[in-house]
N, C-alpha and C positions, 0 to 999 in steps of 0.2 A: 467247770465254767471259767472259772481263772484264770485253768492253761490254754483255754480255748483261746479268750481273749490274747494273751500274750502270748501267742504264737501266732496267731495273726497278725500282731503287730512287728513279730520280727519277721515274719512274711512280707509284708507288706514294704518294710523298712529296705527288706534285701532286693526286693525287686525294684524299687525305687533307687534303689542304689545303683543299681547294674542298669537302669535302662531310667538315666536321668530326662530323657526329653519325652517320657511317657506322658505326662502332661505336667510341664513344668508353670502354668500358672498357679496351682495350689499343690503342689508337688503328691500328688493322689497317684495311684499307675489308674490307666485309663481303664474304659471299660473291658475289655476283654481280659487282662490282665485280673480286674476283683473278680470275676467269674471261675477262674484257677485256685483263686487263696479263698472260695470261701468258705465257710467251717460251721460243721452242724451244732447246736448247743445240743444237740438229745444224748448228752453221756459224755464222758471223758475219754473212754479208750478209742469212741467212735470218733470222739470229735479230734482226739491228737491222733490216730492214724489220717484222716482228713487231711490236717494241717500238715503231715510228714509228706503226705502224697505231693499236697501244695507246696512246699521246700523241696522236694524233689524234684518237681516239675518246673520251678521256681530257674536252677544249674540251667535244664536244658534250654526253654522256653526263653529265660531271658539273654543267654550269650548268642541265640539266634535274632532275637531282638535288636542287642545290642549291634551284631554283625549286618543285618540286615538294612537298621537307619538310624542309629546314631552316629557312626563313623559311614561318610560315603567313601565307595567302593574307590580305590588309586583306580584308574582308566586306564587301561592299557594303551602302550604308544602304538598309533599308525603307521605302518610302514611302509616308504612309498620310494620303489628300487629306480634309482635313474641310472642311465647307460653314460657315460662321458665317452667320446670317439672324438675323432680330430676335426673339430671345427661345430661341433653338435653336441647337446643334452637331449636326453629322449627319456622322458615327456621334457616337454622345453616347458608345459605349463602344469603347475600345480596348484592344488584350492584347498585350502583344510579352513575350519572355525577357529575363532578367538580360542583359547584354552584348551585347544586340540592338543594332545601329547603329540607329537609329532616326529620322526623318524625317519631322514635319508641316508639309506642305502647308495652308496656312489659303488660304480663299479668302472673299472679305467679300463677300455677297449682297447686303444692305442696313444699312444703320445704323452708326454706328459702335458697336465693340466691343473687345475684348481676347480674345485667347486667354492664362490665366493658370493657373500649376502653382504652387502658393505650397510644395509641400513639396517643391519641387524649384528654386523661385528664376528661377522662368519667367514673365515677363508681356511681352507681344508686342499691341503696339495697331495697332488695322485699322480702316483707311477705307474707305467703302464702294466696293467693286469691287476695293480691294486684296488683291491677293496676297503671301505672305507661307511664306517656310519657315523651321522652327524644330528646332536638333537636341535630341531628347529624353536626357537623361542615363538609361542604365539599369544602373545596377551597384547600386542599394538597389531588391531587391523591397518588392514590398508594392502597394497601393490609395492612388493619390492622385485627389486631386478636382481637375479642370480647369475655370474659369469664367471669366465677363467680370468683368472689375473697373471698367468702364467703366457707370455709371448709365445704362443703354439706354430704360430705359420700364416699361411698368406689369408686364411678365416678365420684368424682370431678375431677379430672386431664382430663378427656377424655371433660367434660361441657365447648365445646368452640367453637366459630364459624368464619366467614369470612363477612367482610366488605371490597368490593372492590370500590374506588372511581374511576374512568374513565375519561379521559381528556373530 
């Protein structure tokens, strides 16, 4: 009965340890959690093989736990390939969310150019055929304008696109 008890308290101890937001008001693990560590009193050898099962299960159970919703998952970057050619971006308009990881792809068709976010502090210059990726900051929604800043020719003024961020 003793070692029942205190095996389930370093059960309980470890599992609370390894998956702290299991219910961090009275730092208990939640229900589903006491249902794995709970331990028979009818005997000692029954009740610590029980509790070995429950510290066993204790490794897997909570590094899946932990994995699962203590730490949210890093989100992969969106990747989104733009064409630069002479006097044109293709898509000339792009839309991602606030905290989107975000990811262009520039690819240089002909000419030299720039891909360039002036309200974001982004200019990225391209040789022709060069490829080029650039991480887009998105935590300030709103409409910014993307262009070349590179003198291309008699369409440089029109070579400009739209970056919209979205709450």
């Amino acid at each position: 009965m003793k070692h029942t008890f205190s095996l389930s308290l370093i059960g309980a101890a470890l599992l609370a340890a390894c998956n702290p937001v299991s219910n961090v008001k009275n730092n208990l693990p939640d229900e589903s959690s006491k249902s794995s560590l709970a331990v028979s009193s009818r005997g000692s050898s029954s009740a610590t093989s029980q509790a070995r099962s429950a510290m066993n299960g204790v490794s897997s159970s909570a590094a899946a736990s932990v994995a699962n919703s203590s730490f949210p998952m890093q989100a992969q970057a969106r990747t989104i390939s733009v064409s630069v050619d002479n006097w044109s971006f293709s898509p000339a308009t792009m839309t991602v969310r606030k905290g989107e990881k975000l990811t262009v792809k520039l690819t240089d068709i002909a000419g030299t150019h720039s891909f360039a976010v002036p309200g974001l502090g982004i200019n990225q210059a391209l040789a022709p055929g060069q490829v080029a990726s650039v991480s887009i900051p998105t935590d300030k929604p709103g409409t910014y304008e993307f262009r070349c800043m590179i003198p291309c020719g008699e369409g440089h003024k029109e070579m400009k696109g739209t970056l919209v961020i979205t709450e």
